[in-house]
N, C-alpha and C positions, 0 to 999 in steps of 0.2 A: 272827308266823311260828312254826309249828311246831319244836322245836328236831330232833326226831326226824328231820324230812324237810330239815335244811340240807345235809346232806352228798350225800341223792340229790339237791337238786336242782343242787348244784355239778356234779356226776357226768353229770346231764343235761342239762345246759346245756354240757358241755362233750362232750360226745356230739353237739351238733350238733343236738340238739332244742331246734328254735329255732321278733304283729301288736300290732296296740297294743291298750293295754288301760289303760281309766279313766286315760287323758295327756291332757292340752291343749296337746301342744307348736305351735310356730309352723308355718304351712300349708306341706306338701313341695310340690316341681315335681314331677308325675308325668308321667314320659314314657311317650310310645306306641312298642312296639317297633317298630322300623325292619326291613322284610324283606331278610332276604340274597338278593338275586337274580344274585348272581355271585358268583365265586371269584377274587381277582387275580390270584392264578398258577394258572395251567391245572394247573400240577404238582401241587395241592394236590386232596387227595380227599374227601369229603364227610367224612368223621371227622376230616381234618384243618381242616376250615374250621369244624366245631364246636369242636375244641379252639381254636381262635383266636378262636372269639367268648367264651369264656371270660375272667372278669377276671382283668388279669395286673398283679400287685404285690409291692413288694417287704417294707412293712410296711402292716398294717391297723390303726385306731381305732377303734370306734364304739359307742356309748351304746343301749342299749336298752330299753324299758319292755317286760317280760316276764309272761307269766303261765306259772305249772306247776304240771297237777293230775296227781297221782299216787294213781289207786286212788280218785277223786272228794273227794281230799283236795288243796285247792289253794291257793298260792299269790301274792301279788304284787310283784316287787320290779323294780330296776333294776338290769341288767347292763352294768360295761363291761369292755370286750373287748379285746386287743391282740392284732396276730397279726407274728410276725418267721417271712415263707414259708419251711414247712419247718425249721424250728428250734424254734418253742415256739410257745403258745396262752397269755394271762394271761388270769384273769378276775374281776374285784371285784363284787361283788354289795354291795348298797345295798338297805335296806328302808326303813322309816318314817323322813321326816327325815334321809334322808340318808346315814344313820347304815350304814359296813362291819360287814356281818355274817361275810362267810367271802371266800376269797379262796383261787386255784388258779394253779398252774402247769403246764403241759402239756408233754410232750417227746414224740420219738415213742418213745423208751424210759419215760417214767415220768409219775407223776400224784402230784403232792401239793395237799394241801389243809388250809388251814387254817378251823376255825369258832370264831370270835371270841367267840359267843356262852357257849360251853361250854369253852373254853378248850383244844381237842379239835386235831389234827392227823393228818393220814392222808397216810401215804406206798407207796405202790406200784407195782408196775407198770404201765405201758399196759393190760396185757391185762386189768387190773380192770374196765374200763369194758366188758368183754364181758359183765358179769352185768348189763346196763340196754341191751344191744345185739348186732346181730347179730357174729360174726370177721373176716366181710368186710369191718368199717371198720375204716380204718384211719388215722395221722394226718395223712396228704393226706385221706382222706373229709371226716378233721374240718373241718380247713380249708375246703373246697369247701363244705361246709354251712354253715358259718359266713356264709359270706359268697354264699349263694344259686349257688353253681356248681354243675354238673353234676359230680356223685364219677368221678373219672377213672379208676377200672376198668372204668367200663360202656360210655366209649367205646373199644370193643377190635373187631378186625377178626373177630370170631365172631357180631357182635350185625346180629340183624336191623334195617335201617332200611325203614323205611312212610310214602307222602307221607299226610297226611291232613289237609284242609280247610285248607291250609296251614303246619300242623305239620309235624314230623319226630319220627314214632313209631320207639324204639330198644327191642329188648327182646332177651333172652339169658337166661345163664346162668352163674353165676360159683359151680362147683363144686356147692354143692347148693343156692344161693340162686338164686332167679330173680327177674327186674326188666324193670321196664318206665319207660322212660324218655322224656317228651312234652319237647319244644324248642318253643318258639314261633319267630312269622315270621322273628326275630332271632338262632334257634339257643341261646338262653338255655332253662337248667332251668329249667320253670312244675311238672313234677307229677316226682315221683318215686315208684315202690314199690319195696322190698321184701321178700323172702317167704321163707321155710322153712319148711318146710311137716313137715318132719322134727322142726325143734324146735318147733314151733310158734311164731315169732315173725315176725313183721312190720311195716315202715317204713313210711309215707305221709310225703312232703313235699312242702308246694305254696308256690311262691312267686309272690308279686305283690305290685304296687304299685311297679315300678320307677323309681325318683328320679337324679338326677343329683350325683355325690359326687367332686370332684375328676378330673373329666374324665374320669369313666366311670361305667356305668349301672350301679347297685345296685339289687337286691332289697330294697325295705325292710322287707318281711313275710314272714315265713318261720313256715308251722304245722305243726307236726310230728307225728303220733300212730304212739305204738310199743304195741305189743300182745305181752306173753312170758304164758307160762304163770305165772298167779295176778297178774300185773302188768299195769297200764294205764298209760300214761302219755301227756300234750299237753299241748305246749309253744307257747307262741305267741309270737314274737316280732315286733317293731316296733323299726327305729333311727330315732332322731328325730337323731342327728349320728353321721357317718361321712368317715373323710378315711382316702389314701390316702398310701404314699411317705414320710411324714413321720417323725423322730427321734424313735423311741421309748426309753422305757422299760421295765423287769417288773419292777419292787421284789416280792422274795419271801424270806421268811425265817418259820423257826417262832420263836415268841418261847420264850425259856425260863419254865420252867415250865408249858409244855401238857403234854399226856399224850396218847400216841397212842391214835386213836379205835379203840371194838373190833366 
């Protein structure tokens, strides 16, 4: 691995650009989405029975084999992930053998990161992670991406819904972003965009392959390509284990003697 590129790709991996890639893990159960053809309470309105088919938890795990090329420059490591909803994001990256190369923790006020390899630390704010992303994410976005959900500012009662061939097409506008948001039969995110066209940047996420993980239905692929001015970046992620609920941990400290990264 490049040492140049450890610290973007903690940065975009933690952006939520997130299939497998050169793994042999053990064969997943792939499920077929299930259509929602009713609402159990009448009271509830179509934005609300999408928010309800979203995954609802209180901590996330899961192991990823990841690929990230930035600017045709790319790499392959394994990502694991912890998520405490709404509180923090940890993330350990694993390269050759095993072996921790950087490691981050996430707030929705702040972003630290450590890279092992260079002895290197970077502390900052949330709003860092806007030079690799649009301002509309935010760390509910991250979370939702993380874990294959629909970013829950798109479902807002301003967004167009569209039936189509059995999807639910959402599309809007969230200040100067505009997006377009596909649900399959099951009300789950399958495509995401999107766009600014002011700054020139723009999101694609498509998810599938959806597996069965502690009694709910995960995304285990999740590809993501962002497009900014001078910058390219796709992300491809795949969880080969994913559990939900369970007692976590976030072991995070800078060691003495790094230097912060410039």
């Amino acid at each position: 691995m490049r040492r140049n590129t450890l610290n973007k790709l903690l940065i975009v991996c933690i952006c939520g650009s997130l299939a497998a890639f050169g793994c042999k893990a053990k064969k997943q159960t792939v499920v077929a989405p299930k259509p929602v053809t009713t609402v159990p309470d009448k009271s509830l309105s179509k934005l609300d029975a999408i928010r309800s088919s979203q995954l609802s938890y209180t901590t996330f795990s899961g192991k990823a084999k990841t690929m990230l090329d930035i600017n045709g420059s790319s790499n392959n490591v394994t990502l694991n992930i912890r998520i405490q909803k709404g509180k923090k994001i940890w993330v350990s990256v694993t390269a050759i053998a095993g072996i921790e190369v950087a490691r981050a923790l996430i707030t929705p006020d702040s972003l630290l990161v450590i890279n092992k390899l260079q002895g290197l630390y970077l502390q900052k704010p949330f709003s860092y992670i806007y030079s690799y992303t649009s301002h509309q994410i935010n760390f509910d976005s991250l979370e939702a991406l993380l874990v294959g959900n629909a970013i829950p500012q798109l479902i807002n009662d301003d967004a167009k819904l569209q039936a189509d061939s059995g999807r639910t097409v959402m599309t809007g506008n969230l200040q100067e972003l505009a997006y377009k948001l596909i649900l399959g039969a099951d009300l789950k995110a399958n495509h995401t965009e999107l766009s600014d066209l002011v700054a020139g940047q723009s999101l694609t996420v498509d998810n599938s392959v959806f597996i069965p993980a502690t009694n709910r239905i995960l995304a285990s692929q999740i590809d993501l390509s962002s497009v900014m001015p001078k910058k390219k970046v796709k992300m491809s992620l795949h969880y080969i284990k994913a559990d939900f609920d369970q007692p976590l941990e976030y072991p995070f400290s800078i060691p003495s003697g790094y230097n912060p990264a410039k």
